[in-house]
One Martini backbone bead per residue (centre of mass of N, CA, C, O) as a GRO file, in nm:
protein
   64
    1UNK     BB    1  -4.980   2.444   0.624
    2UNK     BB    2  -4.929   2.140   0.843
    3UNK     BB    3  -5.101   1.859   0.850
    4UNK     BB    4  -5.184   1.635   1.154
    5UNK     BB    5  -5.319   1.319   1.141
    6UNK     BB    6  -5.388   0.946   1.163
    7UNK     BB    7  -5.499   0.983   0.846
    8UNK     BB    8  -5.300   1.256   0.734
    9UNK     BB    9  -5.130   1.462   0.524
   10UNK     BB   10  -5.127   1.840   0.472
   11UNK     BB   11  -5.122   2.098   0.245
   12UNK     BB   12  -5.211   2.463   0.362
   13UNK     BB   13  -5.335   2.745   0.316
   14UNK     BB   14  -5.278   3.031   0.450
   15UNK     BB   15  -5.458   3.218   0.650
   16UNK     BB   16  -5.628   3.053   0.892
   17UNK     BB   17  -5.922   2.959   1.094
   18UNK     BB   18  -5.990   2.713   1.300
   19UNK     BB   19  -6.288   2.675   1.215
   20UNK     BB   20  -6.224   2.688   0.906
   21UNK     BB   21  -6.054   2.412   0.883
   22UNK     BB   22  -6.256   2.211   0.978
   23UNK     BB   23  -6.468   2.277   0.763
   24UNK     BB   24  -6.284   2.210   0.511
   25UNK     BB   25  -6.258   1.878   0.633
   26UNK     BB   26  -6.533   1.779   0.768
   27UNK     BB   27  -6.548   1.862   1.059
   28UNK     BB   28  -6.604   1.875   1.392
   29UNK     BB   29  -6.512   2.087   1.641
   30UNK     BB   30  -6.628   1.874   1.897
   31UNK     BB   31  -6.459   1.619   1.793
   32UNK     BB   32  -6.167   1.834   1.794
   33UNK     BB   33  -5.841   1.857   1.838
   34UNK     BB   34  -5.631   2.164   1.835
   35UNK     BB   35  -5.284   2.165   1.763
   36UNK     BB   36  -4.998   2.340   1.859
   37UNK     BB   37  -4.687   2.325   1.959
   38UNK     BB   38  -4.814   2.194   2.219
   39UNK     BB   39  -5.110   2.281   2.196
   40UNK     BB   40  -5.427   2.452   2.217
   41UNK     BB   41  -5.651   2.572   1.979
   42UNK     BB   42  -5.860   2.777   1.911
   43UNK     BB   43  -6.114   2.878   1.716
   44UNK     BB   44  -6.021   3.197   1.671
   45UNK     BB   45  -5.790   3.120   1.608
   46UNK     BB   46  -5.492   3.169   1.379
   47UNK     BB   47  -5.315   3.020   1.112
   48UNK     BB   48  -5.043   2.997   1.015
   49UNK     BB   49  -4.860   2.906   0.654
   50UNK     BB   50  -4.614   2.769   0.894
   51UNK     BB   51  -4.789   2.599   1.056
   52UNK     BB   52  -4.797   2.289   1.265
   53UNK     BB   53  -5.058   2.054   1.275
   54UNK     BB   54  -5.271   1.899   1.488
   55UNK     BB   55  -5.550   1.614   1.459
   56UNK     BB   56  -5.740   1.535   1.741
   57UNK     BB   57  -5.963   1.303   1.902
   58UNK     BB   58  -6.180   1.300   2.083
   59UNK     BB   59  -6.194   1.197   2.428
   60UNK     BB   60  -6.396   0.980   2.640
   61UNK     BB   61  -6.439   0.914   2.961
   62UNK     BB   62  -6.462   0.679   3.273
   63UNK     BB   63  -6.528   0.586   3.586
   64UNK     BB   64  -6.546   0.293   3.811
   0.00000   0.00000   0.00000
């Protein structure tokens, strides 16, 4: 699979599970969200060795 986030891009070997990923990438699940598709991929759900996939960090913020 195709890895992008802002800070690299990576070619990873599939199938692996979206918690699995963040894991061997060393990142909180908590703190990332897992695009494909222009989608949100769960955690438990498996993406294949052609997906693309895109990790953008949770933000979050309030109104005044």
């Amino acid at each position: 699979m195709h890895l992008h986030n802002p800070k690299r891009d990576l070619d990873i070997a599939g199938p692996m599970r979206v918690t699995q990923l963040v894991k061997h990438l060393g990142l909180n699940r908590e703190a990332v969200l897992v695009i494909r598709a222009d989608s949100l991929v769960a955690g438990d759900a498996t993406l294949a060795d052609t997906d693309e996939v895109e990790i953008r960090p949770v933000i979050s913020g309030g109104s005044r």
